[in-house]
C-alpha positions in Angstrom: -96.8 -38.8 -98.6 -94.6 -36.7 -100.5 -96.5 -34.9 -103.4 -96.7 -32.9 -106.9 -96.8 -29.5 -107.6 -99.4 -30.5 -109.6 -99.7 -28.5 -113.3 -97.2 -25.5 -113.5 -96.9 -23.2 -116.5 -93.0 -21.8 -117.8 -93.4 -18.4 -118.2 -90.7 -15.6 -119.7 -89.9 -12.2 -119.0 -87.2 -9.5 -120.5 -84.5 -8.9 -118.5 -82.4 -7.1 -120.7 -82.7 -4.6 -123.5 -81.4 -2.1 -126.1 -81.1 0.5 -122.9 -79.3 -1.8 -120.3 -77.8 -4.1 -122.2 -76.5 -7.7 -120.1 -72.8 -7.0 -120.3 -70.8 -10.0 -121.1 -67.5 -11.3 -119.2 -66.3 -11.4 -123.2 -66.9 -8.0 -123.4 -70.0 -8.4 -125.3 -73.4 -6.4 -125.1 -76.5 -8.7 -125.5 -80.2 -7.3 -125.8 -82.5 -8.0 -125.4 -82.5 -11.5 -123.1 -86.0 -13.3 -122.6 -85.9 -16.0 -119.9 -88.1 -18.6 -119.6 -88.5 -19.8 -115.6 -91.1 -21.6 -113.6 -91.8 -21.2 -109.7 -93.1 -23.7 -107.6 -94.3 -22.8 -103.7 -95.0 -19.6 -102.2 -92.9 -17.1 -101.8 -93.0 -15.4 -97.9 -93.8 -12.4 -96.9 -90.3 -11.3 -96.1 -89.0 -13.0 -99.8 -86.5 -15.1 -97.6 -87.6 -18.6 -98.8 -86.5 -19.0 -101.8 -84.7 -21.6 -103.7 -83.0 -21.4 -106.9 -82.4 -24.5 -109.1 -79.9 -24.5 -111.5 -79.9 -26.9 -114.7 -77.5 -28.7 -116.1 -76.2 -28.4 -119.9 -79.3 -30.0 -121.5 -81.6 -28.7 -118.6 -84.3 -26.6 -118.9 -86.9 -24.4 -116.3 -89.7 -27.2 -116.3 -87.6 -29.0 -112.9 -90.9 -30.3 -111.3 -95.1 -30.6 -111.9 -96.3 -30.9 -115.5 -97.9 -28.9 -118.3 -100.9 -31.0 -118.4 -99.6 -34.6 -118.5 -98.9 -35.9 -115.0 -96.9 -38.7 -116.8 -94.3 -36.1 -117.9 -93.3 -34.4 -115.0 -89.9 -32.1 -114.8 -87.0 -33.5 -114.6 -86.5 -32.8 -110.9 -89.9 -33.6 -109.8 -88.7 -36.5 -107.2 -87.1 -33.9 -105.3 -89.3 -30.6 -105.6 -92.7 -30.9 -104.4 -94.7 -31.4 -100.7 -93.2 -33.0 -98.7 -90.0 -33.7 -100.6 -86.5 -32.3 -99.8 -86.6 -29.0 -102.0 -90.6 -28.7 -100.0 -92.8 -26.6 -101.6 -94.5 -26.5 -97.9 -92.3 -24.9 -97.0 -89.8 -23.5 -100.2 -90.6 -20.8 -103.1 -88.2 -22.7 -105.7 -87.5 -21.2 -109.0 -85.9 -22.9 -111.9 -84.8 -21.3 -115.2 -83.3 -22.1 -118.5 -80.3 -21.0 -119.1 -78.7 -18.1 -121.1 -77.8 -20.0 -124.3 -80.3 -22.4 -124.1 -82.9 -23.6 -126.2 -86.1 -23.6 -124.3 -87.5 -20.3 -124.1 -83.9 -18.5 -123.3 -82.5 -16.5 -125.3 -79.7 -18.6 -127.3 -78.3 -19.2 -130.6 -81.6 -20.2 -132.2 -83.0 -16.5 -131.2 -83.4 -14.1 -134.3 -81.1 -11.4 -133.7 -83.1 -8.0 -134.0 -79.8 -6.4 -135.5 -80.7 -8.1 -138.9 -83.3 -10.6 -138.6 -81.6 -13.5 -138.3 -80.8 -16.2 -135.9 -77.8 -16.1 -134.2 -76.5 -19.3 -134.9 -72.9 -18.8 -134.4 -72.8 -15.4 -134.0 -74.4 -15.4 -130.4 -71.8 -14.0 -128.4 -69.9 -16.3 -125.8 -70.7 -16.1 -122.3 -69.5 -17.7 -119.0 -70.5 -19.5 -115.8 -70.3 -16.3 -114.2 -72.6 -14.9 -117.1 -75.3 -17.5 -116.5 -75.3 -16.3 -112.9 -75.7 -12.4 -113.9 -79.0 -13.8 -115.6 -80.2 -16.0 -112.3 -79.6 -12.8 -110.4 -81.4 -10.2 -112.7 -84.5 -12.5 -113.1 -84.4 -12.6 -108.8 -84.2 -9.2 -109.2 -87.3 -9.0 -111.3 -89.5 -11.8 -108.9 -88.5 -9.4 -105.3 -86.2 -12.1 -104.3 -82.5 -10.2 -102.8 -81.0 -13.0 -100.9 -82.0 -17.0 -101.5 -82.4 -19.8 -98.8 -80.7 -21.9 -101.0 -79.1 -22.5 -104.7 -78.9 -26.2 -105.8 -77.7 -27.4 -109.4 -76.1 -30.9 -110.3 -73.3 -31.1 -113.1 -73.2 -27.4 -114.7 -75.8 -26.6 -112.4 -73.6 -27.4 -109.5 -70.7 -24.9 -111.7 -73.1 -22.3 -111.4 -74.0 -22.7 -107.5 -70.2 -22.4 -106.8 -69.7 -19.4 -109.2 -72.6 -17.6 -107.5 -71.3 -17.9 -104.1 -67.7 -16.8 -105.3 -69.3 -13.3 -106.7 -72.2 -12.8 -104.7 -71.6 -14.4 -101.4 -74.3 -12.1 -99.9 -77.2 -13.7 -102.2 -76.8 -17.4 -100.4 -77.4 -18.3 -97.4 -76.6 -22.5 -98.6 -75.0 -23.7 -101.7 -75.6 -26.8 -102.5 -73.7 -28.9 -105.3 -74.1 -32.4 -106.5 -71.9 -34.4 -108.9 -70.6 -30.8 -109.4 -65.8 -30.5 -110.5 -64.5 -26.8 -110.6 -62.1 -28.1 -113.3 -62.9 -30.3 -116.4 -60.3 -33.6 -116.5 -58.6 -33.4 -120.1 -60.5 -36.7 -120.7 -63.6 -34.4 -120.3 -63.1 -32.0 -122.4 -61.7 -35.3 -125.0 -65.4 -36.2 -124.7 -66.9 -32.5 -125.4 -64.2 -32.5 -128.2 -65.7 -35.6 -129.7 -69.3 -34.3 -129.3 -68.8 -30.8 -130.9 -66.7 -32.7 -133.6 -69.8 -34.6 -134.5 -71.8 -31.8 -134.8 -69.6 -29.3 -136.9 -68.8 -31.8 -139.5 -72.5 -32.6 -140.2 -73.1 -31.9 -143.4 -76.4 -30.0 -142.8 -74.2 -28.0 -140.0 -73.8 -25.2 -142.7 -71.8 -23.3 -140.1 -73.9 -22.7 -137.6 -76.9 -21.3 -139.8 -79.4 -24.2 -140.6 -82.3 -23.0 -139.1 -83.9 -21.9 -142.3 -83.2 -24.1 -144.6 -85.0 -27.6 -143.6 -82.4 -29.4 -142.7 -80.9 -29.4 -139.1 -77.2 -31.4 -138.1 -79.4 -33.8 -136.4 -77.2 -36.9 -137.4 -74.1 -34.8 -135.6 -76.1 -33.8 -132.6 -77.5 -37.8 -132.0 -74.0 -39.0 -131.7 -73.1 -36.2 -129.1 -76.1 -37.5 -127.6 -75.0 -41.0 -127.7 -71.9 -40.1 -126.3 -72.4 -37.5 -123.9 -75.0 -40.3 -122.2 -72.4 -43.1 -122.2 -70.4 -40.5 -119.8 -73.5 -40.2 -117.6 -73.9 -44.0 -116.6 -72.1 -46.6 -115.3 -70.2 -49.6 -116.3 -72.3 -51.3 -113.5 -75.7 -49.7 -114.5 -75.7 -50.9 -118.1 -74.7 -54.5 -117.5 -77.9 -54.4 -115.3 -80.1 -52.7 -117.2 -79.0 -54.7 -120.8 -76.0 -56.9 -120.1 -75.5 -58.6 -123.9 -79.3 -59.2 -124.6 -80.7 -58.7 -128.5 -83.2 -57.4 -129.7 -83.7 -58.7 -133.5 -86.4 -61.4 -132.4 -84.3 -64.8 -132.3 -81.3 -63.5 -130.1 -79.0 -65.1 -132.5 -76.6 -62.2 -134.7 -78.1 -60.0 -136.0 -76.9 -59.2 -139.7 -75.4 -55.6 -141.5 -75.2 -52.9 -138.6 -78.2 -51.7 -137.7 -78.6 -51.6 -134.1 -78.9 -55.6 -132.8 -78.2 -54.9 -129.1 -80.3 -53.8 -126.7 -78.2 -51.3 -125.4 -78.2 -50.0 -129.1 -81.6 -49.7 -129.1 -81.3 -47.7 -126.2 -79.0 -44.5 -127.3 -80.5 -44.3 -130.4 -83.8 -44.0 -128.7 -82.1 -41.4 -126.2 -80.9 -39.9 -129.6 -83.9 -39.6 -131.2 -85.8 -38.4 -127.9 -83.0 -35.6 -127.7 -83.7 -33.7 -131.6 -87.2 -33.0 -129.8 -86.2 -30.9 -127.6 -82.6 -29.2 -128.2 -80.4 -27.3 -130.6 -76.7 -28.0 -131.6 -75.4 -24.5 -131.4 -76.6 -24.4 -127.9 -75.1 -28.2 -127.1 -71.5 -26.1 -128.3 -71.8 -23.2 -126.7 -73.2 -24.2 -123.2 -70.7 -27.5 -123.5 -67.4 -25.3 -124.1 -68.7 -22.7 -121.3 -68.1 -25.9 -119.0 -64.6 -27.2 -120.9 -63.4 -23.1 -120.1 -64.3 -22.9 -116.0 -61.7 -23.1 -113.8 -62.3 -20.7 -110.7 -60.0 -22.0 -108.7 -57.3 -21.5 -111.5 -55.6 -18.5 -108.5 -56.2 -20.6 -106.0 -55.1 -18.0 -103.9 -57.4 -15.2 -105.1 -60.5 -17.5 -105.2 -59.6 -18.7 -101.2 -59.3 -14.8 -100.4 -63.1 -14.1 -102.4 -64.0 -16.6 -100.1 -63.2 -15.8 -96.6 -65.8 -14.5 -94.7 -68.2 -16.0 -96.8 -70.9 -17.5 -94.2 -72.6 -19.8 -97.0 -73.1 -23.0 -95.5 -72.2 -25.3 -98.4 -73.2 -29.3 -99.0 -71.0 -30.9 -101.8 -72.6 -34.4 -103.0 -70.9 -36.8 -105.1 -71.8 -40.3 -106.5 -69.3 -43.5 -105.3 -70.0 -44.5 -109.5 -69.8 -41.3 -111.1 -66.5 -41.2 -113.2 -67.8 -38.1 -115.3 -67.4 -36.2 -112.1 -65.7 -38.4 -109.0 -65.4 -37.6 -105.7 -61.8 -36.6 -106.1 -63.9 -33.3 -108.1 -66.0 -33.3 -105.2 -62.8 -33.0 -102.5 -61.3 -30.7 -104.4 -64.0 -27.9 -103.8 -64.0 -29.1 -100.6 -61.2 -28.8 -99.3 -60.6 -25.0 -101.0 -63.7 -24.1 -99.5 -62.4 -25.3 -95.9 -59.0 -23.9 -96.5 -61.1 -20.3 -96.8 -62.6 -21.3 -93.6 -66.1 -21.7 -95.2 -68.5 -24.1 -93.7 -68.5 -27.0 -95.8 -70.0 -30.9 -95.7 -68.9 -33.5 -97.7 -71.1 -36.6 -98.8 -70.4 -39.4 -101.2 -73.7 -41.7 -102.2 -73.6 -44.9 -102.8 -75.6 -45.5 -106.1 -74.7 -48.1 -109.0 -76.2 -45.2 -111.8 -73.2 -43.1 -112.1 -73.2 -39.7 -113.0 -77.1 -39.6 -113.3 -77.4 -40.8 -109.9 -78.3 -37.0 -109.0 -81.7 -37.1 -111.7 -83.1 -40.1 -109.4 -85.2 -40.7 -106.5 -82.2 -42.3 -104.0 -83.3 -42.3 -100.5 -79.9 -41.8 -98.9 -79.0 -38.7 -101.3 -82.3 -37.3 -100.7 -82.3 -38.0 -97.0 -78.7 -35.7 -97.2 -80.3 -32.8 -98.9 -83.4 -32.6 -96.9 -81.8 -33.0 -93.4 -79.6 -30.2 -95.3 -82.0 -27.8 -95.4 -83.5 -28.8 -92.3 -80.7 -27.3 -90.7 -80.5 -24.0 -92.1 
């Protein structure tokens, strides 16, 4: 039976400092950059096993195991263990928070050693392609030069593509699930809406709240609320909460506080979500998504990619209107237009976008038998 990794530990290294600086697709110099990662599985003795997991935009490095209570486990821990289809039997996997994030990576929360302060809005901005310059200097840093896989979902996904448009050489598979190389406008509408929420808190005190007590969290719950709602399905909610009340007689409730159950829901999912992140990095890491577009010279990109022997496995979700198939094709067929090895799947699943958080047998059969192949 498929296993755990059992208790894991996120660790953090300097990549970057005063002396070799990461240099920014903006231009920008940033030092030094701390990255928090955890590793799950062996690595070989030839370094050639390794997987790389890239997170999505409110991510972090703990993908799989726990930190001591097996009843919180990573958020990728149905597919990363023994046994499962990122095996640990058999897979070194690596997983780290992203540049700009807030859990353990450097971001807009970190002080900034050039006065003392926290960023906050003066973190410069960074890229997809940036993200990937971190990935590759922490692989640098572990022994790892070329990786027997990358696999992210969402932004994740973003990144997997990016990294096999510069590096081609690092990969020998790419894998991307629910993954679009182009926000729709009504995307970037939704990102709008979110960043909207958070800029006009009052507490938002452009961008600098840190010390003073009183964070935008009323701005960054109703991102949350709404950034969710683009995550799940019309189908999915009417199963999971149809019209059903939760104010104790299931007659109307009165004022409005929340009287649904599906209420009760986002604000829980609201609440849940002040824990654990920070609303300068829910801007930055959401606009970095709302500005890639690698495709944008088609042309060029299909020339970066010929030759390119990454075998790649594009996954999309028959519910997921955040990013659709049509997102999925797209990649597709500019991969196959380079001539790159490509395979296209589209799950079944009545969860929409979150489809690729959750333990599906068919999706996970397709990634496994994947990897299998390599």
């Amino acid at each position: 039976m498929p296993g755990s990794v059992g208790q894991v530990t996120t660790r953090r290294v300097v990549l970057f400092t005063g002396d070799d600086p990461l240099l920014l697709d903006s231009g920008a110099a940033l030092a030094p950059v701390e990255v928090a990662y955890e590793t799950y599985g062996s690595l070989d003795e030839t370094a050639s096993n390794a997987v790389f997991v890239c997170h999505a935009l409110t991510g972090d490095a703990h993908a799989a195991g726990h930190h001591g209570n097996p009843a919180r486990a990573g958020w990728w821990d149905n597919l990363i263990g023994p046994g499962k289809p990122l095996d640990t039997d058999r897979f070194h996997v690596v997983c780290a928070n992203l540049l700009g994030g807030c859990q353990g990576t450097t971001g807009p929360s970190t002080i900034n050693p050039a006065d003392g302060r926290p960023y906050g809005l003066r973190f410069p901005h960074f890229t997809v392609a940036d993200l990937v310059k971190v990935h590759r200097a922490l692989l640098a840093r572990l022994g790892i030069r070329r990786l027997a896989a990358a696999i992210g979902g969402s932004l994740g996904g973003m990144q997997v593509l990016q990294w096999a448009l510069d590096h081609p050489d690092d990969l020998d598979a790419a894998i991307l699930v629910c993954a679009s190389a182009r926000l729709s406008a009504q995307n970037i509408a939704f990102s709008a809406v979110a960043r909207a929420s958070i800029v006009r808190d009052e507490h938002f005190q452009n961008g600098d709240y840190y010390d003073t007590g009183r964070r935008p969290d009323v701005g960054l719950s109703v991102a949350r609320m709404l950034g969710h709602l683009t995550y799940v399905s019309h189908t999915s909610l009417e199963q999971k909460f149809g019209r059903r009340r939760s104010n104790g007689n299931g007659g109307p409730g009165h004022g409005f506080d929340a009287d649904y159950d599906v209420e009760h829901y986002l604000h829980h999912q609201a609440s849940s979500f002040l824990e654990r992140f920070d609303a300068n990095s829910y801007l930055y890491l959401s606009r970095v998504m709302d500005h890639y577009d690698p495709f944008a010279d088609l042309a060029a990109a299909q020339q970066r990619l010929r030759g390119c022997d990454t075998r790649f496995l594009v996954v999309s979700f028959d519910s997921d209107w955040r990013f659709s198939t049509a997102d999925a094709l797209e990649i597709t067929d500019t991969l196959e237009t380079a001539g790159v090895a490509v395979e296209q799947r589209e799950i079944a699943s009545p969860h929409g976008h979150d489809s690729f958080l959750l333990p599906l047998p068919a999706y996970h059969a397709t990634i496994g038998a994947f990897l299998t192949a390599a």
